[in-house]
TIRO-665396 format. One line per 4 residues: number of its first residue (from 0); their letters; for each residue x, z, y of N, C-alpha, C. Coordinates in Angstrom, 2 decimals, m for minus. Atoms other than C-alpha are relative to their C-alpha. Example, Ala and Ser with C-alpha at 12.3 -4.5 7.8 and 13.67 -1.06 7.14 Angstrom:
TIRO-665396
0> AS> 0.89/0.00/m1.19/12.30/7.80/m4.50/0.90/0.00/1.20; m0.82/m0.06/m1.19/13.67/7.14/m1.06/m0.77/0.73/1.09
end
This chain:
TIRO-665396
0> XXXX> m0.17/0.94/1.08/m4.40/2.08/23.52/1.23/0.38/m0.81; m0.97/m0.46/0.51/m2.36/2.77/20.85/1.05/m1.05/m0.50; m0.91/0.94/m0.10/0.98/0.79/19.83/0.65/0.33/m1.65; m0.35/0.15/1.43/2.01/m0.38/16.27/1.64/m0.27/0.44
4> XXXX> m1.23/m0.23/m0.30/5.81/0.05/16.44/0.96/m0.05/m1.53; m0.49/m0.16/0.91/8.53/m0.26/13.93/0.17/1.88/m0.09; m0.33/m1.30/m0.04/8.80/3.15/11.82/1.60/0.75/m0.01; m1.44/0.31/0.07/12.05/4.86/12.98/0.44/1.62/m0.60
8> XXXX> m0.23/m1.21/1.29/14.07/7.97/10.66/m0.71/1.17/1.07; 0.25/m0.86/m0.08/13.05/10.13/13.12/m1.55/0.75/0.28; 1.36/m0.30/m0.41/9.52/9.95/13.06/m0.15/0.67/m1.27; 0.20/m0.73/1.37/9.76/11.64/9.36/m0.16/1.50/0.83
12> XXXX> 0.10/m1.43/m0.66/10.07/14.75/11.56/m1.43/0.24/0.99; 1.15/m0.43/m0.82/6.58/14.29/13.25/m1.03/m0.66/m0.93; 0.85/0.07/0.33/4.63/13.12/10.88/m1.24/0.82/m1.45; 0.83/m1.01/0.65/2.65/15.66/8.99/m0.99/0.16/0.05
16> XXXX> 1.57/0.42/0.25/m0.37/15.27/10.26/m0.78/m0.84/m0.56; 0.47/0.83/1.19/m0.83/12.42/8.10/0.51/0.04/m1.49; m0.21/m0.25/1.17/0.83/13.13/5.20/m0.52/0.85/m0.66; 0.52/m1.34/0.93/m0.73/16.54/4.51/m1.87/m0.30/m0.54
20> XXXX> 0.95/0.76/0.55/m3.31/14.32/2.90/m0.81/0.12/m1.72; 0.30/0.14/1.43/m5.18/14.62/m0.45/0.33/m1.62/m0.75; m0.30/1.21/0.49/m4.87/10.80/m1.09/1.34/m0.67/0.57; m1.91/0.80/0.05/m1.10/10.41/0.01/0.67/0.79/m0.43
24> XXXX> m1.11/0.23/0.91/1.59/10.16/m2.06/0.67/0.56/1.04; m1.06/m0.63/m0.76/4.41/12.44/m0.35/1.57/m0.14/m0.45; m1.16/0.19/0.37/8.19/11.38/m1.10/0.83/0.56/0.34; m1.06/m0.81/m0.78/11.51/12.91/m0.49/0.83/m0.77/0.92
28> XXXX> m0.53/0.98/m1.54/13.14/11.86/2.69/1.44/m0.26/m0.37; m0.18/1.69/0.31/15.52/9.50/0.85/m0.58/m0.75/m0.35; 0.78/1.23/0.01/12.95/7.75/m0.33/m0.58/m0.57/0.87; 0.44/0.72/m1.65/11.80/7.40/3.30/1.08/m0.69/0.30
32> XXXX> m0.63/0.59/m0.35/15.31/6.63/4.34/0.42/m1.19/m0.83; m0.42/1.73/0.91/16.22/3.89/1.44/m1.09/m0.97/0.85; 0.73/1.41/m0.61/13.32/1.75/3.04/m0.16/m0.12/0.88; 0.00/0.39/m1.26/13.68/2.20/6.32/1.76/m0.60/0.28
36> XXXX> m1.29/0.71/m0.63/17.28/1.09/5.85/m0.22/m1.39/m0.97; 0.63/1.38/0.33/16.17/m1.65/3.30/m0.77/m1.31/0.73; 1.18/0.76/m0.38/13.17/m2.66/4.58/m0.85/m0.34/1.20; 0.53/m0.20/m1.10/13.02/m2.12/7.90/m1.25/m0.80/0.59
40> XXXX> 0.57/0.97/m0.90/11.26/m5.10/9.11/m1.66/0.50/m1.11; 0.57/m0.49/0.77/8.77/m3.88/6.56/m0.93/1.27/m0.05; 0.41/m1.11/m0.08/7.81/m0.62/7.79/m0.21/0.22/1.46; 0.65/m0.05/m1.69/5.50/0.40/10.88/m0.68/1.49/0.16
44> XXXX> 0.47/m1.85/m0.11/4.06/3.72/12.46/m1.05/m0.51/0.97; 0.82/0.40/m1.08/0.91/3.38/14.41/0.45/1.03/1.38; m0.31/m0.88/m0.76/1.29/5.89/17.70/m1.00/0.03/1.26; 0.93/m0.06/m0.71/m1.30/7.02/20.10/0.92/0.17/1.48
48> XXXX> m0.88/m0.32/m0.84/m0.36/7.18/23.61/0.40/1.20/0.80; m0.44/m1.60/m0.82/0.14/11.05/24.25/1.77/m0.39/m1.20; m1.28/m0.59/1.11/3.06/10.33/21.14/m0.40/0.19/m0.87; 0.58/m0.41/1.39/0.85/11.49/18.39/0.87/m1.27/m1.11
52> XXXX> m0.09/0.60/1.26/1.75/9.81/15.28/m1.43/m0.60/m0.83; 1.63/0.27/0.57/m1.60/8.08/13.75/m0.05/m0.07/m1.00; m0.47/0.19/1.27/m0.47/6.74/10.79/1.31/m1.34/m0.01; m1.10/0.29/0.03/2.07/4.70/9.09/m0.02/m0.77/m1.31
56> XXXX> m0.34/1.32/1.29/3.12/1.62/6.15/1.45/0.16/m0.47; m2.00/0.04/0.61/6.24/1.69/3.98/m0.41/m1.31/m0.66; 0.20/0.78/0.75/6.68/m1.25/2.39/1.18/m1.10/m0.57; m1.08/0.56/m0.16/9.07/m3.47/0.74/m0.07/m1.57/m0.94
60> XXXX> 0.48/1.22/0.70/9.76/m7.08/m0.80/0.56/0.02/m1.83; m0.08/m0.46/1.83/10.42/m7.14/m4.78/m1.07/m1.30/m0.95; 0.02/0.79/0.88/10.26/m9.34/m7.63/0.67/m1.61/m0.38; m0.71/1.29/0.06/11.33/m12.78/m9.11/m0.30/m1.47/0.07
64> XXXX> 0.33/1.37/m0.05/11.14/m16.23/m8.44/m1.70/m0.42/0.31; 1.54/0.04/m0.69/7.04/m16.83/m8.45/m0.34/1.38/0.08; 0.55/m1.24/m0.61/6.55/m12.93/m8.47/0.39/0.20/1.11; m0.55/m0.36/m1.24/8.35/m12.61/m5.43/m1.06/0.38/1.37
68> XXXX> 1.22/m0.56/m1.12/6.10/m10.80/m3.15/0.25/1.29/0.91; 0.11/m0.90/m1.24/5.55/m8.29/m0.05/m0.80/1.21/m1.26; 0.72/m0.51/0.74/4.56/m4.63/m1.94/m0.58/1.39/0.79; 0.34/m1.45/m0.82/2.72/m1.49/m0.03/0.17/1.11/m0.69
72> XXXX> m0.24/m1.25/0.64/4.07/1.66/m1.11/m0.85/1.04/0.62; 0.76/m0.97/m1.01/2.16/3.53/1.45/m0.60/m0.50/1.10; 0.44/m0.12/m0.85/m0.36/3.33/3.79/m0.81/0.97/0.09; 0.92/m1.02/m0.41/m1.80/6.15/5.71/m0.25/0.17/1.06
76> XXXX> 0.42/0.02/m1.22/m3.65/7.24/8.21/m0.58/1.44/0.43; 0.43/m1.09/m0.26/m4.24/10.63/9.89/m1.55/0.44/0.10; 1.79/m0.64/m0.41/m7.85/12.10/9.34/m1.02/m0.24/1.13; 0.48/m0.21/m0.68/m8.43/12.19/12.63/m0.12/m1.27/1.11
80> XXXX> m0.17/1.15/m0.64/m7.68/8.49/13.54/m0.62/m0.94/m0.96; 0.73/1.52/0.85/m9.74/6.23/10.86/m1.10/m0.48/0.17; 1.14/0.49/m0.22/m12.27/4.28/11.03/0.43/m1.14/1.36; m0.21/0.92/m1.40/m10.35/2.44/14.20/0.66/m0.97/m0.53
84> XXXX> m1.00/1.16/0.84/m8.69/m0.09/11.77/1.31/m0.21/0.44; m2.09/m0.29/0.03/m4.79/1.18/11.89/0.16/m0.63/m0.89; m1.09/0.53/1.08/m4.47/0.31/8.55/m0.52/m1.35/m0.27; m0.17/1.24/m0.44/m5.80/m3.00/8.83/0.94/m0.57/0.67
88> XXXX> m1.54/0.56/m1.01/m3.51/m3.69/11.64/1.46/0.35/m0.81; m0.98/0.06/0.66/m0.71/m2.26/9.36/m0.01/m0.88/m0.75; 0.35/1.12/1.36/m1.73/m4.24/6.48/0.27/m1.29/0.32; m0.35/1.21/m0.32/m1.84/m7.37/8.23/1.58/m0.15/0.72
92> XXXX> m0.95/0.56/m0.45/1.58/m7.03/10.01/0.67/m0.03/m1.34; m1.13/0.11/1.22/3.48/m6.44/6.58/m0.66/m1.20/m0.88; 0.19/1.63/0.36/1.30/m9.53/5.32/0.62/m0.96/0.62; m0.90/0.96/m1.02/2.86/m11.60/8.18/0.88/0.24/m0.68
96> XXXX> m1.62/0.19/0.41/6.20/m10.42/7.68/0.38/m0.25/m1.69; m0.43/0.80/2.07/5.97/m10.90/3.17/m0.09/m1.52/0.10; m0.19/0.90/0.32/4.81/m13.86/3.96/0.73/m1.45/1.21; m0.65/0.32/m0.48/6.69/m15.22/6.97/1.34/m0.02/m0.32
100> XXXX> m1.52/m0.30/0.37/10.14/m13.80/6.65/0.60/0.19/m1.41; m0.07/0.14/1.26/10.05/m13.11/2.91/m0.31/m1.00/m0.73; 0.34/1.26/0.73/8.10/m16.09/1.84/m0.18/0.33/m1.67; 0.38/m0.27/1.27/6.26/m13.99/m0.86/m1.52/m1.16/m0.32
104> XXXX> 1.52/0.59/0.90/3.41/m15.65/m3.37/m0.96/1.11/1.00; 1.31/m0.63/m0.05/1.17/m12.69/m2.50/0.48/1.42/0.70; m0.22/m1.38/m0.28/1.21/m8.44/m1.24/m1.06/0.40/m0.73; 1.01/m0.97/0.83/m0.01/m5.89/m3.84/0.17/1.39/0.52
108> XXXX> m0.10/m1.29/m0.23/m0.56/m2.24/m3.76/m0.39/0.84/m0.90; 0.57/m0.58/1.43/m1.56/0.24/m6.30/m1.01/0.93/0.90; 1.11/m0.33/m0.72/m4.46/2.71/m5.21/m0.86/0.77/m1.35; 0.57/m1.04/0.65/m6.05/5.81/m7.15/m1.13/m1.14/m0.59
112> XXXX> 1.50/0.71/0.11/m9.27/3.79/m9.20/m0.95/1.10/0.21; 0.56/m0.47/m0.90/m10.95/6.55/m7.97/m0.29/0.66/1.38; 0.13/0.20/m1.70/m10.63/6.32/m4.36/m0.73/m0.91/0.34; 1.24/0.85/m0.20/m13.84/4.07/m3.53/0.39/m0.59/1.31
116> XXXX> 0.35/0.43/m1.89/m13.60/4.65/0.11/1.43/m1.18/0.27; m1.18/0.61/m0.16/m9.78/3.03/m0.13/m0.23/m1.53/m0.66; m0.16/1.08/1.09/m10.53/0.14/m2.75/m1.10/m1.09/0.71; 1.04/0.48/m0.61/m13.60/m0.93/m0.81/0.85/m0.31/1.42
120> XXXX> m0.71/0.26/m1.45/m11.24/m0.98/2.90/0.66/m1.02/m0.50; m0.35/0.45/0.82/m9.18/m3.09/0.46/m0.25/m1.15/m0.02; 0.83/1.02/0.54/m11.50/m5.59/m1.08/m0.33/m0.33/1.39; 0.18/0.50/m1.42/m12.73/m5.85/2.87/0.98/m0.69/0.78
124> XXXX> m0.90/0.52/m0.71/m9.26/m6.71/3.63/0.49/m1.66/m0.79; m1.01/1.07/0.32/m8.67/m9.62/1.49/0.60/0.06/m1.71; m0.65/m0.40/1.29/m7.39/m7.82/m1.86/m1.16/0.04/m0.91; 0.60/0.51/1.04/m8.71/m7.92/m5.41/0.61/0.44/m0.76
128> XXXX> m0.73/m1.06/1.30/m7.85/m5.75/m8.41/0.14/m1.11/m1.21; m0.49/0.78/0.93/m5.33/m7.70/m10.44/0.21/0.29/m1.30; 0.12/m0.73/1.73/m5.38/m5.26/m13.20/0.09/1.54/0.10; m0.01/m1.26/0.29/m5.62/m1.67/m14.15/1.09/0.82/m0.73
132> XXXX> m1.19/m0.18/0.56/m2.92/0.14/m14.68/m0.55/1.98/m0.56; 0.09/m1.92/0.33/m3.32/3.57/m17.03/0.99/1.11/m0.24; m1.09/m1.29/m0.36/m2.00/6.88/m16.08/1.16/m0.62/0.98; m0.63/0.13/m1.14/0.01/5.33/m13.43/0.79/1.31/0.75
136> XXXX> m0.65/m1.31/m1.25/0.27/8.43/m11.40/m0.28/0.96/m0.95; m0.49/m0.54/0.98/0.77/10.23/m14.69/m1.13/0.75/m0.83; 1.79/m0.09/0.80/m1.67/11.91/m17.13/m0.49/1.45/m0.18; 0.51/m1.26/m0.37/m3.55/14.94/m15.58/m1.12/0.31/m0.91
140> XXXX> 1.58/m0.43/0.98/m6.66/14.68/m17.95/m1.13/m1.10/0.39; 1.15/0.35/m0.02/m10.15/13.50/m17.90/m0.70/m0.44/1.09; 1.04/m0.78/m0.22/m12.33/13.41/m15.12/m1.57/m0.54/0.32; 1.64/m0.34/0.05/m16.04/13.94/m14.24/m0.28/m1.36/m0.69
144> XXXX> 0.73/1.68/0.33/m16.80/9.71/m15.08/0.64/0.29/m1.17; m0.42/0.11/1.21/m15.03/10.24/m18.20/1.23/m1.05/m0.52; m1.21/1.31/0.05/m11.79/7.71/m17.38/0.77/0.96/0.69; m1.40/m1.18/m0.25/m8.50/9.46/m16.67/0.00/m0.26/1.84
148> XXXX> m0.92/m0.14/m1.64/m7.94/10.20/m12.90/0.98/m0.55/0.69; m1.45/0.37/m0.61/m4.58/9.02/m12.73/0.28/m1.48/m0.26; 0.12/1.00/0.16/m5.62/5.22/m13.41/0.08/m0.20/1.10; m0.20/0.16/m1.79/m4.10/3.06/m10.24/m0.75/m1.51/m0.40
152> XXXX> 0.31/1.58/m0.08/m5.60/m0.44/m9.76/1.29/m0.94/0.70; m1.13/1.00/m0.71/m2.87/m3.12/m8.91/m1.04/m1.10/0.55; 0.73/1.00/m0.82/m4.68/m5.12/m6.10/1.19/m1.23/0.58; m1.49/1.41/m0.32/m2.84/m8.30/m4.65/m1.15/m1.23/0.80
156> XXXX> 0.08/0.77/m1.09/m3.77/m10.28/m1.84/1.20/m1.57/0.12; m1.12/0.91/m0.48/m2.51/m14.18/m1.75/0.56/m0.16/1.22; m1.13/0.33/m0.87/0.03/m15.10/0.69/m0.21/m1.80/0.41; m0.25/1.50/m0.07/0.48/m19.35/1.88/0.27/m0.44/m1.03
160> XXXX> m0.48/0.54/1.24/3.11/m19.64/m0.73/m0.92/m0.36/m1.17; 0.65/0.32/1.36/0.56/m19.31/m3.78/m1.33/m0.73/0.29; 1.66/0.76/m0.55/m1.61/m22.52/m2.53/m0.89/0.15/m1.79; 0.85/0.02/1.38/m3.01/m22.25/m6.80/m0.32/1.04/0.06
164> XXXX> 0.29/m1.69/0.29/m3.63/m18.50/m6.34/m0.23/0.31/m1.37; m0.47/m0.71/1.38/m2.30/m17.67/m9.38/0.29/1.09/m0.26; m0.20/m1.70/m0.34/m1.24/m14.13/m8.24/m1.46/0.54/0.48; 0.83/m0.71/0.28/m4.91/m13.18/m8.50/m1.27/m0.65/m1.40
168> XXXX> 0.81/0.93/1.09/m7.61/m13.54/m11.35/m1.44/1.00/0.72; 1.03/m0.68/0.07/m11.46/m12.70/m11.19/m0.05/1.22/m0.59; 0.72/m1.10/1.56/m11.78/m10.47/m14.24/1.34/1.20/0.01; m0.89/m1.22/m0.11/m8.92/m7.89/m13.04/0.09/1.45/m0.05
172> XXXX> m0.04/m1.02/0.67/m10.78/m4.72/m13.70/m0.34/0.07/m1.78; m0.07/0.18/1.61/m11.16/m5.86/m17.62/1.94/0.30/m0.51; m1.39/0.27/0.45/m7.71/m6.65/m17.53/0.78/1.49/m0.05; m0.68/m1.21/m0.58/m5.69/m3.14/m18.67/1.24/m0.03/m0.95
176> XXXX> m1.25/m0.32/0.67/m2.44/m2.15/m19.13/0.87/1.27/0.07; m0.93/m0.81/m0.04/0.44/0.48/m19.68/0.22/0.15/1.56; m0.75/0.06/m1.11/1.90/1.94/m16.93/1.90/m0.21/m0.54; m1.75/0.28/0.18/5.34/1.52/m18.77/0.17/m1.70/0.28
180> XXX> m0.03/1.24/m0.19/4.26/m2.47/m18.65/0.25/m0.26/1.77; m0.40/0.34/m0.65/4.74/m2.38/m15.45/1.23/1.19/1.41; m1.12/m1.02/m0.11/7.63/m0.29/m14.52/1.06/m0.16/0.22
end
């Protein structure tokens, strides 16, 4: 059985087998260390029990007054471990803790709009595309569907706090915007 654990600096040194990912985002290890000294309570590593590394959540709290919410910068999961719902189990502990210890409205995440298989695990979990954000992950071109590649969806999952669920709307892939609008 494997054990969801806080993530600690030195697991940046074993985890490669999930990062060397086509759909993860790879940062430089201060941007690992700013949120594991931020955000600790915030950030988890799944771990099999030989030690492997499975996968792993960064995440941190951010925004103001009713935005104030739990935000996923990362979740991933090694190739060779999905389908066993890690990142569910991640997902839901950094929901607990946004909305326990933070006492956010809601937890969003951004997410390639063409990554299906991710947006669909997603929507299964609870989340709901609050708007479309273009060129997000910057502006590579075209492709095959004829909508830019680098469009992220901002999904967002309520929290307790937002009993009006106001931090989500129906009509959130109509809704589009800049990526400088939200920046």
């Amino acid at each position: 059985m494997s054990v969801l654990r806080p993530f600690k600096a030195n697991d940046l040194f074993r985890f490669n087998n999930i990062n060397l990912d086509v759909w993860t985002e790879t940062y430089g290890i201060t941007f690992y260390l700013t949120y594991l000294q931020r955000w600790s309570d915030l950030c988890f590593t799944q771990e099999s029990p030989r030690g492997r590394l499975q996968g792993y959540i960064l995440g941190k709290a951010e925004g103001a007054q009713a935005e104030w919410h739990g935000h996923i910068t990362a979740v991933s999961v090694a190739p060779e471990y999905r389908r066993l719902s890690l990142a569910r189990n991640m997902c839901q502990r950094l929901e607990f803790a946004s909305d326990e210890i933070y006492k956010g409205y809601f937890v969003d995440l951004y997410v390639r709009c063409n990554n299906a298989l991710a947006i669909n695990m997603y929507e299964g979990m609870g989340y709901s595309v609050y708007r479309r954000v273009r060129e997000y992950y910057g502006n590579l071109g075209v492709g095959k569907d004829g909508r830019d590649e680098e469009d992220a969806f901002d999904m967002r999952k309520c929290l307790s706090r937002d009993v009006a669920q106001r931090s989500i709307r129906s009509n959130g892939r109509d809704m589009i915007v800049s990526a400088h609008d939200v920046m």
